[in-house]
Every structure is written in structure tokens, then in C-alpha cells.
C-alpha positions in Angstrom: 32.3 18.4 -54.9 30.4 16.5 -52.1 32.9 13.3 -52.5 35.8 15.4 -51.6 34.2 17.4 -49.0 34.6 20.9 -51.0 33.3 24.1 -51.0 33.9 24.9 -54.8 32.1 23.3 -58.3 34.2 22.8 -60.9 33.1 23.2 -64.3 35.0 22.8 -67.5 35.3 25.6 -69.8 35.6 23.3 -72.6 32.3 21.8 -71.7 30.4 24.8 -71.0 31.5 26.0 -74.8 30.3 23.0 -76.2 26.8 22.7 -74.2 25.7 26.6 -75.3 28.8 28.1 -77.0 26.9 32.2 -76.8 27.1 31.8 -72.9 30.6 31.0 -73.0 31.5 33.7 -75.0 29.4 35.7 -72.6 31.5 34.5 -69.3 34.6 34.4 -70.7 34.8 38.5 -71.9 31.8 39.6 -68.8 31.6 37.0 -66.1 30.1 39.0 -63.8 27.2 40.6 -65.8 24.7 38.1 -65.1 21.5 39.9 -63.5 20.9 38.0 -60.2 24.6 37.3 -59.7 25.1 39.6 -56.9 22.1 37.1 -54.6 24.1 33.4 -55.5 27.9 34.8 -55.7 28.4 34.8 -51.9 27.6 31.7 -51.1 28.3 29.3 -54.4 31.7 29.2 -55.9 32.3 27.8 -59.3 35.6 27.0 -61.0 36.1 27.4 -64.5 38.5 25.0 -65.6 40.2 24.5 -69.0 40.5 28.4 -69.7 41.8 28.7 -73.2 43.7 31.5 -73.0 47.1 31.4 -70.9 49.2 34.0 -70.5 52.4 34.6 -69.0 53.0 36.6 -65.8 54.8 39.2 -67.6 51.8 39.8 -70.4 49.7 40.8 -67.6 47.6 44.1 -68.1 45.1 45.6 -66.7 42.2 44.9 -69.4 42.9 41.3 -68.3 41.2 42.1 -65.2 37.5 40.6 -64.4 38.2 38.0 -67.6 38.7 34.4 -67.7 42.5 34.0 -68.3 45.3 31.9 -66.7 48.4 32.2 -65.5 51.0 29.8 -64.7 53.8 30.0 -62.5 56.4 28.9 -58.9 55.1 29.5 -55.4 57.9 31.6 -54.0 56.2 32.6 -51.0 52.8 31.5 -49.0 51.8 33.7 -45.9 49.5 32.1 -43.0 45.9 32.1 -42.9 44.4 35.1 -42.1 40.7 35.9 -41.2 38.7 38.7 -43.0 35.1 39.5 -42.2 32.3 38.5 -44.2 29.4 39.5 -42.5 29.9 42.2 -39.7 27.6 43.1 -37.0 27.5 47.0 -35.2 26.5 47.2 -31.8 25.1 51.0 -31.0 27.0 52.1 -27.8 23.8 54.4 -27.3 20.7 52.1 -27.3 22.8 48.7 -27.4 20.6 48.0 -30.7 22.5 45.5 -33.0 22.9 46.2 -36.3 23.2 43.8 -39.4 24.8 41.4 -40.6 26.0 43.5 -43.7 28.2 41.6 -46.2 31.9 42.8 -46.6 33.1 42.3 -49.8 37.0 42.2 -50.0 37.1 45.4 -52.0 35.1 47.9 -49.4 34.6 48.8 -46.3 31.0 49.1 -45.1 30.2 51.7 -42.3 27.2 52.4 -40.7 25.6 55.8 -41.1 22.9 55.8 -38.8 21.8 53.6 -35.8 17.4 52.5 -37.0 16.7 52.0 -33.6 18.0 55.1 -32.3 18.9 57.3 -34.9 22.5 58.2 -33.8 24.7 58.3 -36.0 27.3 56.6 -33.8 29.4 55.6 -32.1 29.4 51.6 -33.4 31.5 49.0 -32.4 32.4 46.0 -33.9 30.5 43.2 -32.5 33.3 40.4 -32.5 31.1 37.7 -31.5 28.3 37.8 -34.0 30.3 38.9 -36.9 31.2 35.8 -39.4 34.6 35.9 -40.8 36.3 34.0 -43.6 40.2 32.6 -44.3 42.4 33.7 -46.9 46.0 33.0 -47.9 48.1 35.3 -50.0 51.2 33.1 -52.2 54.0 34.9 -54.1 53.4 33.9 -58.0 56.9 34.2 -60.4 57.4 33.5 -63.5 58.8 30.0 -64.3 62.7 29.9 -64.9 62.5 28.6 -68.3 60.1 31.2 -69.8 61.8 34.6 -68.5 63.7 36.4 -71.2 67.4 36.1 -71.0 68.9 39.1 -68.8 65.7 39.7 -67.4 65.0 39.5 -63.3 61.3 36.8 -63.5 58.3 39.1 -62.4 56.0 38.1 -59.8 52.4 38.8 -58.3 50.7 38.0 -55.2 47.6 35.7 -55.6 44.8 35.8 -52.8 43.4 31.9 -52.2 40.5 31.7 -50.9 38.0 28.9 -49.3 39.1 25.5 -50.2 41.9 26.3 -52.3 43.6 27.9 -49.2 47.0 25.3 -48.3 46.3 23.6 -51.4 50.2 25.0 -52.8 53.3 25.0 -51.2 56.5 26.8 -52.0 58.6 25.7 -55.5 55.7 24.1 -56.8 54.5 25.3 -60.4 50.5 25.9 -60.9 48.0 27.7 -62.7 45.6 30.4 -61.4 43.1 31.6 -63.0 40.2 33.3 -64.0 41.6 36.8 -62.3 
């Protein structure tokens, strides 16, 4: 990680299985039920590697969601890089009190309720100069030609890179993603 000037840790799902096999299991089917995983996950990213369950694009489902499982496929398409906010900071227009940070998670969209200087419950603005934001890339995933069905149109979905990974594929390359 430090050699290559990263920002991820890989680790090997091969490995991991083989050092303590129960939290493997564990990962694989709930990787997001560890108890203090909400205070390391916004700063530390870890790669599992060597998932051992593939699937294709078109098997895709959504109990596959929030499990370890890979997908392989062609870039078709790679947007720009686009900045999202991470943490965001409110300035009160009333009492000019600023207020945060507050994380933004990608999923949500945090407001503020109420001003604890001031008590007012608004208006906020968006303090652009304090607020942290991070990159992301979106890529067009399709299924390789060789494994869609004959008479069949290959199915696609978009895959949101993140970090270091963003640039690291260009179009009509074939790669894996994964865990989703």
C-alpha cells in the first residue's frame, strides 16, 4: 500500500479463509455487521481480493447486494471525475455560527434541523470552503461478448469507482469488480 502510494489495503480472501475460516464466513454473507465498523470505515479501505464466487452480469439480483461477489466484464463507457462531499459544513445566516463537519455518506443527505448556537431552525448555507469533498468516477460495465446468450442484446450496469481505483480502467478493457 505505502510502496505504491495508495489509499486502499488489499487483502486476499483466500488468505483471510485460511488464517480464521468463521470470520470469513462472517464477511463474506455480512460484511458490514462488525460492531465498531461505522468509526474505521470512513477513513480505511480494504480490498478483498480472490472472492470465490463470480457471477455473471446477467445473474445479478438483488440478495447479491452488501455480499462479497464478483463480476467481470468490458468498460463501455467512463464519465469524468466528479466531486461529492464528504464532510459538509452549515454556516447559520442568522448568527453566522458554523456548524459541523457532518459526514455525508453517498446514500443520504444530511440536513440540519436546528442552528446550537442560535436555535433557528434555518436558513443554512453550504459553507463551500470548509466542506471536504471526495472524487468518484462512474464506468459503463457489459457483459463480455463471448458469455451473452445467442440472440440476446449483453446487459450492462454502471459501477461507481472510488479513491484510488478512480482512472485505473479505460474503455474496451475487461475487469473484475467486486465485492458490491
Amino acid at each position: 500500500m505505502g510502496q505504491l502510494n495508495r489509499e486502499s489495503l488489499e487483502v486476499s480472501f483466500q488468505h483471510l479463509e485460511d488464517a480464521n475460516a468463521i470470520l470469513a464466513y462472517l464477511l463474506s454473507n455480512s460484511p458490514s455487521t462488525y460492531p465498531d465498523y461505522e468509526k474505521i470505515r470512513q477513513e480505511v479501505h480494504v480490498r478483498i481480493t480472490d472472492l470465490p464466487v463470480t457471477l455473471s452480469i446477467r445473474d445479478l439480483r438483488e440478495v447479491h447486494l452488501n455480499s462479497l461477489v464478483r463480476i467481470s466484464g468490458v468498460v463501455t463507457r467512463r464519465t469524468g471525475v466528479f466531486p461529492q462531499l464528504k464532510y459538509v459544513k452549515y454556516d447559520c445566516v442568522k448568527c453566522g455560527t458554523v456548524i459541523g463537519p457532518i459526514h455525508q455518506d453517498s446514500t443520504t443527505e444530511v440536513r440540519v434541523k436546528a442552528c446550537p448556537n442560535c436555535m433557528s431552525k434555518g436558513p443554512f448555507v453550504l459553507n463551500s470552503e470548509q466542506t471536504v469533498y471526495r472524487n468518484f468516477q462512474k464506468l459503463t460495465l457489459q457483459e463480455t461478448p463471448g458469455t451473452v446468450p445467442a440472440g440476446r442484446l449483453p446487459r450492462h450496469r454502471e459501477v461507481i469507482l472510488l479513491w484510488d481505483l478512480i482512472d485505473a480502467a479505460r474503455p474496451g478493457e475487461e475487469i473484475e469488480v467486486g465485492p458490491l
